[in-house]
N, C-alpha and C positions, 0 to 999 in steps of 0.2 A: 803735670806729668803723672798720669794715670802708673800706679803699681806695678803692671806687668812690664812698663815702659821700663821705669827706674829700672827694673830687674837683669830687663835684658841688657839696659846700657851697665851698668855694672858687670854681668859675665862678658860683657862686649870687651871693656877694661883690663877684666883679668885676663882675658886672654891675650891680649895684647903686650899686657907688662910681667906676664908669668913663663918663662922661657920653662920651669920645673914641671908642669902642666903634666906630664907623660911621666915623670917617675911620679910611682904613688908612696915613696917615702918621705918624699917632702908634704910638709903641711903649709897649707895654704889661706892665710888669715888676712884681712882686712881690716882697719881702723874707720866704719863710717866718716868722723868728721873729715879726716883725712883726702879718703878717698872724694869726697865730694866738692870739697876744698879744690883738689886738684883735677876736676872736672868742672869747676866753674861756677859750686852752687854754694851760695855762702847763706849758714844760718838767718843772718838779717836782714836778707831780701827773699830768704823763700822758706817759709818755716813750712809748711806743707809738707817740704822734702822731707825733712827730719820725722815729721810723723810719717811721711810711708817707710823712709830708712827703720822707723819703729815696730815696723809693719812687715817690715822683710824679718823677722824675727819669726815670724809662723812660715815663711817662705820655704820650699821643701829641696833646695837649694843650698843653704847655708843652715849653720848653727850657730848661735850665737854663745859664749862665755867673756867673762871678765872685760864687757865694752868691747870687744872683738868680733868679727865673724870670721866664721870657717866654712871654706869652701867644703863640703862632702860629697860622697861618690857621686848623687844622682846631679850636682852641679858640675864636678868633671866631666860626667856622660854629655852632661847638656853641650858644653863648651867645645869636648873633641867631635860632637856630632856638627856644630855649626863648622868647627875645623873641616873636617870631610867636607860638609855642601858646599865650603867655598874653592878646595883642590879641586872640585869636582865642574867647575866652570870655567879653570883651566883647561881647555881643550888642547895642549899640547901633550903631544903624547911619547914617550923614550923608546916606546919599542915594545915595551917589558908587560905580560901578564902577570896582573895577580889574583894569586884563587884563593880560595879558603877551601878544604874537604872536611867531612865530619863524617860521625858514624854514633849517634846517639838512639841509646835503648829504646824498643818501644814505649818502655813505663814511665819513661822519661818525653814521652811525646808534648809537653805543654813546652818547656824547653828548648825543643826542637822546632818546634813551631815560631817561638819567639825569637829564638837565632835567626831563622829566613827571614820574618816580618822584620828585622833590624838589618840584616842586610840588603834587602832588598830596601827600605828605608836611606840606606847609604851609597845605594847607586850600584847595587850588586847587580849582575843577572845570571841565573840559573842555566846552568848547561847541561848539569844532568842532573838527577834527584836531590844527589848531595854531594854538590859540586858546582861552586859559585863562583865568578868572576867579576871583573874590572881593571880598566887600564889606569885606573888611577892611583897615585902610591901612597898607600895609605896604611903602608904596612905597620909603622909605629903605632898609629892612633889607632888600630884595628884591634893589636894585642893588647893594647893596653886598656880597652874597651871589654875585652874577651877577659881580663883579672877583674874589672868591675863587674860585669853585669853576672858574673858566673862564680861564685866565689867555693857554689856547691856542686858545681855544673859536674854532670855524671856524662861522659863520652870523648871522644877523643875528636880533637881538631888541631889539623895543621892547615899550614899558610905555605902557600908554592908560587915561587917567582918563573914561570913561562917565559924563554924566550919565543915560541916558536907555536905555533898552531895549524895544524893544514886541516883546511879548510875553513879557514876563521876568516871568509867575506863576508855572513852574515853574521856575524857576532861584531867586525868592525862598525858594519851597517847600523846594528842595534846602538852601538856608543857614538854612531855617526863620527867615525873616524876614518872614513874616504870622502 
């Protein structure tokens, strides 16, 4: 099991057994033996693991203290971002838009720049300049993405649940939802 593999199947894990994932007051730690234990990998027939589990210690992912690791931000981002790709292959749709608006400075243009590349990344699309959509509800893991990656973030963004759009044939078209 090549390193990046372990990695992923580990945030695969946590996500699966982490229902707190979305509040970021909760901290989120792992016990290697443990966790591996209970995915089927036991020290005495595969010591490799242990030296990569040794090896997710530089992983930019986790921190590790006191024989522990700790999920941190850019491991939450990772996790609620795989969250989103997989709502995102539900094609069942409620009805409901959702958008994201912002209005960030031009001095603040790198920012602004990296909000589109993430949303668009998440299965956003662009309606107007600054003004982004999806039928998918992803409104928890969106804000709660919007406290991580922007902790300095200079602008204003809100989130707007749509019932209703007229003229939104080609924008269904776009999500292929006719």
């Amino acid at each position: 099991m090549r390193e990046g593999l372990l990695t992923n199947a580990i945030l695969n894990k946590l996500e699966e057994k982490t229902g707190e994932l979305l509040d970021l007051s909760f901290t989120i730690m792992f016990n290697p033996r443990k966790l591996t234990r209970g995915m089927g990998l036991y020290r005495d027939h595969n010591y490799p693991i242990y030296k990569r589990i040794n090896n997710l210690k530089s992983s930019p992912y986790f921190d590790f203290s006191d024989d522990n690791f700790y999920l941190n931000n850019s491991g939450r981002i990772k996790i609620i971002e795989n969250i989103i790709k997989k709502k995102k292959k539900i094609r069942k749709w409620d009805g409901v838009w959702r958008a994201i608006i912002f209005d960030v400075p031009e001095k603040k243009r790198y920012q602004r720049n990296s909000l589109r590349r993430e949303l668009r990344s998440m299965g956003f699309k662009e309606l107007q300049h600054s003004i982004w959509i999806t039928p998918f509800d992803v409104e928890n893991e969106l804000l709660c993405l919007l406290k991580l990656w922007h902790k300095d973030f200079k602008g204003d963004i809100r989130l707007l649940n749509i019932k209703e759009i007229t003229h939104d044939a080609d924008i269904k078209k776009t999500f292929r939802l006719v």
